[in-house]
N, C-alpha and C positions, 0 to 999 in steps of 0.2 A: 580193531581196537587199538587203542594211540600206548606207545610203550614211552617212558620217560628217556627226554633227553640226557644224557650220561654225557656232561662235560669234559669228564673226565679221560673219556677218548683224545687218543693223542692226536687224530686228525682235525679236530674242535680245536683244541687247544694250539697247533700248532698254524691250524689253516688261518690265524688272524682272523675270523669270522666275526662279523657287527653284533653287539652286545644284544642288539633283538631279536637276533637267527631263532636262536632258541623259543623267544617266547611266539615270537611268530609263528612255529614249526610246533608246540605245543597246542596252539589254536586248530592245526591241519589234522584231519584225520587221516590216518596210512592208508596209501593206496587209491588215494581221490583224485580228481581230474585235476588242475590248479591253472587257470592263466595267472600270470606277474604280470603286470601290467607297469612298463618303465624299469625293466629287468638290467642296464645298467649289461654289464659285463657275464651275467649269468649267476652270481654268488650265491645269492638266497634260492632260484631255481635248483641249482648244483646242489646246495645244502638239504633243498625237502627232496632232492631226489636219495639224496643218502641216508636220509636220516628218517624221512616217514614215504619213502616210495612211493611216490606221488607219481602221476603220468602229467610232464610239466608241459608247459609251454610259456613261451613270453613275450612282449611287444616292446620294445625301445624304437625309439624314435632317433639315436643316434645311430648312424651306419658303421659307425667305430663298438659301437657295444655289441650290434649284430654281431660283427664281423668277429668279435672275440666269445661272443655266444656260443656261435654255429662252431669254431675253432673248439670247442670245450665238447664237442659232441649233445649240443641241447638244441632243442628246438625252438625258433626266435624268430619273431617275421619283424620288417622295419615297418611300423606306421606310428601313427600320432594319437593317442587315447580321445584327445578332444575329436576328430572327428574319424577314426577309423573303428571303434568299438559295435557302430550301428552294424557291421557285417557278418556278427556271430549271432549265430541262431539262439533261443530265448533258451535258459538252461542246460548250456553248453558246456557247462562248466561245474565241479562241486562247489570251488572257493577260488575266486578273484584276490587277489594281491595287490595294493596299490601302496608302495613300503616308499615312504620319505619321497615322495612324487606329487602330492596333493598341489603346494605350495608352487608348482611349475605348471599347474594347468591352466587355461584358459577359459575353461567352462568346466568349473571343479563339481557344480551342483550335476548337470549333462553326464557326465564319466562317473560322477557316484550313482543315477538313477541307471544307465547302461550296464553299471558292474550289477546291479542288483538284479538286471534281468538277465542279461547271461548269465548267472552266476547263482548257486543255491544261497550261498552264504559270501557276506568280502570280509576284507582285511583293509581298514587302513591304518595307516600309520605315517606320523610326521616329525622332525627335527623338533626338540625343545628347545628353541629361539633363547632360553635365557641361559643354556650353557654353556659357559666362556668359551670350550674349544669350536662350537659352531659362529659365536660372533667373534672371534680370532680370524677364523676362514672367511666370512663375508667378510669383514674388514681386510683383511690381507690380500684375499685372490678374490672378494666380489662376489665368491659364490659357496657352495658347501661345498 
């Protein structure tokens, strides 16, 4: 049973956490398998492990995010969504994660059809393009 996110915790509040943790982690039910898929540094893994005890796991494709993954005590392998997904067996998974990574793939239809079969349920999620602080950051540094 999923119990409500409580904001109000000071580790929420204080951990700088991305404004969709919550609503992403409200979609999870507690205790389910979850790959993230483009898990980034581990923050949204770390977060459904604390907050709906998930059994995580995650794939980033940089070796700098692994590297501070694994460093976090999470479980992280390095490959690339566009072609390493075919490797996990067909519902492997409760709920696939693909959070603000859509727009970096190469064969975004291929990793939305792979997350659907490893996966009972996915998640995605992407930047809204027309929010000043995201075209600030492309305009400034080129990227999000």
């Amino acid at each position: 049973m999923n119990r409500p996110i409580d904001l109000s915790v000071p580790k929420l509040r204080l951990g700088g956490i991305r404004p969709d943790f919550p609503i992403i982690a409200g979609m999870v039910p507690s205790g389910t398998r979850v790959l993230d898929i483009g898990c980034g540094d581990g923050d949204l893994l770390q977060f459904l492990q604390l907050e709906r005890e998930v059994d995580g796991r995650g794939m980033e494709l940089s070796q700098d995010g692994v590297n501070a993954s694994v460093a976090r005590g999470l479980a992280v392998v390095q490959g690339d969504a566009d072609a390493d997904l075919v490797d996990y067996p067909n519902g492997a998974f409760d709920v696939v994660i693909l959070s603000q990574s859509l727009q970096v793939l190469h064969y975004p239809r291929l990793v939305l059809e792979q997350m659907l079969r490893i996966g009972h349920s996915a998640i995605v999620s992407f930047p809204n393009f027309g929010y000043w602080r995201v075209r600030w950051d492309l305009a400034l540094r080129g990227r999000m």
